[in-house]
N, C-alpha and C positions, 0 to 999 in steps of 0.2 A: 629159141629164146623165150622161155616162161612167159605173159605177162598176165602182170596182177593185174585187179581192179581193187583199187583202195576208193571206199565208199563213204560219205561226206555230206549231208545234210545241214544238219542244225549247229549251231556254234560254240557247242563242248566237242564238238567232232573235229572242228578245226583247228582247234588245238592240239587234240589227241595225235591227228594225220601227220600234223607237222614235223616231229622229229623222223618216224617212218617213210617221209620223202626224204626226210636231207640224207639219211641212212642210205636210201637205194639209190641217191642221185651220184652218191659215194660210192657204190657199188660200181656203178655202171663206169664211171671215171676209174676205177682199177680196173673196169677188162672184164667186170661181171656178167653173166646174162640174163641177169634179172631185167625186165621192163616192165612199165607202171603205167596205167591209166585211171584219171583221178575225172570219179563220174561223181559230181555234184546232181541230189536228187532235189533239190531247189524245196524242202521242206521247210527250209526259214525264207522267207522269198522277200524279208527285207533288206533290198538290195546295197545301202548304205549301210547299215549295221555289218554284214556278212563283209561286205567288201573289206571293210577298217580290218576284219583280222586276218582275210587273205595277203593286204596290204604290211600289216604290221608283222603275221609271222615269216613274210617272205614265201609263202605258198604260191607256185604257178598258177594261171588260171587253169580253170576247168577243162580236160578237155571236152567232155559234154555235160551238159545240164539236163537235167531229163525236164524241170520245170513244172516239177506237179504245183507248187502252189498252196494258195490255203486251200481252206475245207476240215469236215470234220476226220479225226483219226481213221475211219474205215475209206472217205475220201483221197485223204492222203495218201493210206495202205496202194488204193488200187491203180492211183496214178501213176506212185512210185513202181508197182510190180509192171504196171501195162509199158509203162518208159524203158524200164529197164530188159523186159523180155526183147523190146523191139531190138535192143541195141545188142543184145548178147546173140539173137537170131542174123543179125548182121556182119557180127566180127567178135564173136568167143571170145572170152579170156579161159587163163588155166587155172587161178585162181579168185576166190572173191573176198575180200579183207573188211570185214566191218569193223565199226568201233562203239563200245558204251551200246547205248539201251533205248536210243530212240525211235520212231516211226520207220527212219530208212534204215535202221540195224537188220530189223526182224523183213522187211518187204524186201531187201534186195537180196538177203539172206536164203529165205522161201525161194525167190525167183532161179537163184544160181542151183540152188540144189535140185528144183526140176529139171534145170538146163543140164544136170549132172556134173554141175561145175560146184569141186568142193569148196568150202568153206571156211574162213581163219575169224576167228571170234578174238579181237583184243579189248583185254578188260572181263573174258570169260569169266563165268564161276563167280560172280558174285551176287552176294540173294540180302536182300531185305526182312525176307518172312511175310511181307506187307502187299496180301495180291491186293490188296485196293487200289495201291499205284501201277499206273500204264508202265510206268519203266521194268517193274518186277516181273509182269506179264511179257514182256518185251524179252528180258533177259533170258526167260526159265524157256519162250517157246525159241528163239536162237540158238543157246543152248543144246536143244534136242537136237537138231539137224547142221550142227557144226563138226567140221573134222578134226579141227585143230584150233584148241586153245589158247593163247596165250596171257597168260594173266598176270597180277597186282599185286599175289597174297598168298600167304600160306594160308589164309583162310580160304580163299578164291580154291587153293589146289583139292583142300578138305571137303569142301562145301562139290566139289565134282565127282572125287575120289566115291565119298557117300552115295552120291547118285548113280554110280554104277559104270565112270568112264574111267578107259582104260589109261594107266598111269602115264605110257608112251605118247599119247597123245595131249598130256597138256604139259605147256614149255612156260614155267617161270621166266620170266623176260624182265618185270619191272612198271613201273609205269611210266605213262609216254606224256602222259600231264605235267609229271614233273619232270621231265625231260628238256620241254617247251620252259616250262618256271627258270628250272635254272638256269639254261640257254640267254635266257633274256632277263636275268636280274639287271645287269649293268644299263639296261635300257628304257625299265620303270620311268614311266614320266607323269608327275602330279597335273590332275587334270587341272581344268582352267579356271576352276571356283577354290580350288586350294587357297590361296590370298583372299578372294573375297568372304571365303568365311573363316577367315583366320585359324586355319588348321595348321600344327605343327603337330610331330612325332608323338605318339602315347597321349592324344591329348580329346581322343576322337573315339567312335567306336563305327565300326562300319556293320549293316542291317542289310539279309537279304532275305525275301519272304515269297512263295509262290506257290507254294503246295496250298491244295482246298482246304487241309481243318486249319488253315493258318488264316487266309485268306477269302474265302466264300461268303463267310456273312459279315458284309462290313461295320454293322455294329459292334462281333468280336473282335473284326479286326482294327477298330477306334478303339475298344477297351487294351488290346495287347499294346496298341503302339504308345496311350499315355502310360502303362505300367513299366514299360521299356523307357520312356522318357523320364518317370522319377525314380524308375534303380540306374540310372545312366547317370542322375549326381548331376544333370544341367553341362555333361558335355556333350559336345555337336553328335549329332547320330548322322551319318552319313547314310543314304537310302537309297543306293538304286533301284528304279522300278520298273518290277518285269512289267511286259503288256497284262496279265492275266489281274495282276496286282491292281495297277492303273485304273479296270475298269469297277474295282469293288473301291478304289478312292475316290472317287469321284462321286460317292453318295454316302464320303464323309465331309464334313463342312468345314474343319478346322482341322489341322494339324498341331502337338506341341511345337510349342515355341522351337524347341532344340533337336526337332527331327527334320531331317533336308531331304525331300523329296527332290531327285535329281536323271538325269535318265541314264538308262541303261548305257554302261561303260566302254570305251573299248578296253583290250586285253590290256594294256600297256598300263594304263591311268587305272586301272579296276584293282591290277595286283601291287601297284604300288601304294594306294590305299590300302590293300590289307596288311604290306609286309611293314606299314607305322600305324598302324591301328590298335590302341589299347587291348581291344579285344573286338573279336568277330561274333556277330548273334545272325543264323543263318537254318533255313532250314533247306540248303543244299548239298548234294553230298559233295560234288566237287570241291568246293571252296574249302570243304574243311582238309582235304587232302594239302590243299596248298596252304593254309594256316599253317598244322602241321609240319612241312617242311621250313615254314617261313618264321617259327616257332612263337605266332600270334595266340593265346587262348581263342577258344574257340565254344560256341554254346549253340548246342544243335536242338530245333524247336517241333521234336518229331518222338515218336516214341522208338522205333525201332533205323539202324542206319543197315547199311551193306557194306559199309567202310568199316569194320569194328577195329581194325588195326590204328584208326585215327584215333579210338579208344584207349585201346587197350595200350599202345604205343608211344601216339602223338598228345598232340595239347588240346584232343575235341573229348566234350564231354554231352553225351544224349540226355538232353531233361525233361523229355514229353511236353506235353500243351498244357502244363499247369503251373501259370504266373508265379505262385510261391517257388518255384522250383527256381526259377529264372532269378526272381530276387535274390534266393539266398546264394546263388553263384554268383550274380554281381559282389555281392557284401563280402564274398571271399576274394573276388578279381579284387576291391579294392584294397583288403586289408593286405593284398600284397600272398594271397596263400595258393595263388593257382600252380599243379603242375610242371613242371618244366616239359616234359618229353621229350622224346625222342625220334631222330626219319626211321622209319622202317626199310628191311632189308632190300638190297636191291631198288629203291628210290633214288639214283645213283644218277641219272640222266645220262643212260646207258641202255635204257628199255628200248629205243628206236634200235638200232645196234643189232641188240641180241634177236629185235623181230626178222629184220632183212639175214642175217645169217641161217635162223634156221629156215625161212621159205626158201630159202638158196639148198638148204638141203633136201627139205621134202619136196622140192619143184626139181629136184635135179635128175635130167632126161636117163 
């Protein structure tokens, strides 16, 4: 009986993972023989944040945590590989399932394929262009030493196709974010400042900021957030704040009046704010995937994404880091001219599904 290891860190992961259990938990209740072990590499190690969306999406605990902890990215790297070798020297899996492009993607990634235990990339195949970011580097070195694909995109299949992998090996599946989204629309719950700042539908815009040219020099980032504040027209800006964000606030003195620094959300209260949100201004790629399906405008504060079907497709539009840019898309959000879009293919929350079928096939003894 197969069993996987589905790999799990940081908290776009656990989202990701979650329809991929419910898939093979389905499996196994028809008589499958697929089995699953869900190694938490403890690279978000704030344990009430992480907890809220184990909690929320119905995810089993861990069965191991490897516990690497903070530290810097080569820190992390080495925790995570030294954790993870010990347990695979212990009791093998047959295959190793990562997700997206974080720290535990690429380390447990490296560690399985020395163990000679191949490799499942979901979310493969997708590029930025932008090796500045850690996630890009992340992707392209995964990438290299994965056996099997599964991706988001007919960009994602292009973008591999190019690179020289062979067609059989990547399996269009879908994605498993939206998966999780549509799963749990009916379950959206307004977090608990909704009434005190008198937030009702279209009336709000929701802010997510984290990347360095956004964030690093807090005097840019005073200057973006009062020019967000008066093309926002004095309505409420909703602002969760990542940790990275927090510590470049803190050596600004004032906030506008109409921007809500607020903390970081769970899953539940986070996308129910986006799916009544005027419009979304975000320089994450996640979020605009679920704008997109959640058919919110969306305004991406980056020059290049790795989602371009949110583009090209959906309701996200890339403006780079230049203020004019951003005004003149507000001035369009309001005259009423943004968009509509559309889900792209296979966004169907079906992605979990189609992952557990085919490792049912290529694991099949």
């Amino acid at each position: 009986m197969p069993l996987i290891d589905i790999i799990a860190g940081a908290r776009p992961n656990f989202v990701k993972i979650a329809p991929i259990i419910q898939a093979l938990e389905t499996h196994r209740a028809a008589g499958g023989p697929l089995r699953y072990r869900l190694v938490h590499t403890g690279q978000h190690y704030d344990a009430a944040l992480s907890q809220s969306f184990f909690d929320e999406l119905g995810l089993p605990d861990p069965d191991i945590n490897l516990g690497a902890g903070p530290g810097t990215p080569a820190e992390q790297t080495g925790a995570i590989m030294i954790g993870y070798e010990t347990l695979l020297g212990q009791a093998p899996s047959d295959c190793c399932l990562v997700v997206g492009d974080v720290t535990s993607t690429i380390a447990c990634a490296l560690t399985a394929r020395k163990a000679g235990i191949p490799v499942g990339h979901v979310e493969g195949g997708i590029r930025s262009g932008d090796w500045t970011m850690p996630e890009e580097n992340n992707r392209l070195a995964t990438d290299a030493i994965t056996n099997w694909f599964f991706t988001t995109s007919e960009h994602a299949n292009e973008n591999l196709i190019a690179s020289g992998v062979a067609s059989e090996r990547i399996i269009f599946v879908g994605n498993t974010m939206i998966d999780t989204l549509l799963v749990n629309l009916d379950r959206l719950t307004s977090p608990p400042f909704w009434h005190s700042l008198n937030l009702a539908p279209q009336n709000y815009v929701v802010l997510t900021l984290h990347r360095p040219p956004n964030v690093d020099d807090p005097r840019a980032l005073s200057a973006l957030l009062d020019q967000i504040a008066t093309a926002t027209r004095g309505l409420p800006v909703i602002f969760p704040v990542h940790p990275r964000t927090k510590r470049m606030l803190a050596a600004i003195d004032t906030l506008p009046a109409s921007i809500h620094a607020v903390a970081p959300q769970p899953y539940l209260a986070f996308n129910c704010l986006v799916r009544h949100a005027k419009a979304v201004i975000t320089d994450s790629g996640g979020v605009t995937e679920e704008a997109t399906v959640l058919h919110v405008p969306c305004m991406t504060l980056r020059t290049t994404t790795e989602r371009p079907e949110t583009v090209t497709i959906g309701t996200n539009e890339v403006l780079g880091t230049d203020p004019a840019r951003l005004i003149e898309a507000l001035d369009r959000l309001f005259a009423g001219r943004w968009k509509t879009g559309a889900i792209p293919p296979l966004w169907d929350g079906q992605a979990g599904q189609r992952i557990v079928s085919a490792l049912a096939r290529l694991l099949a003894p």
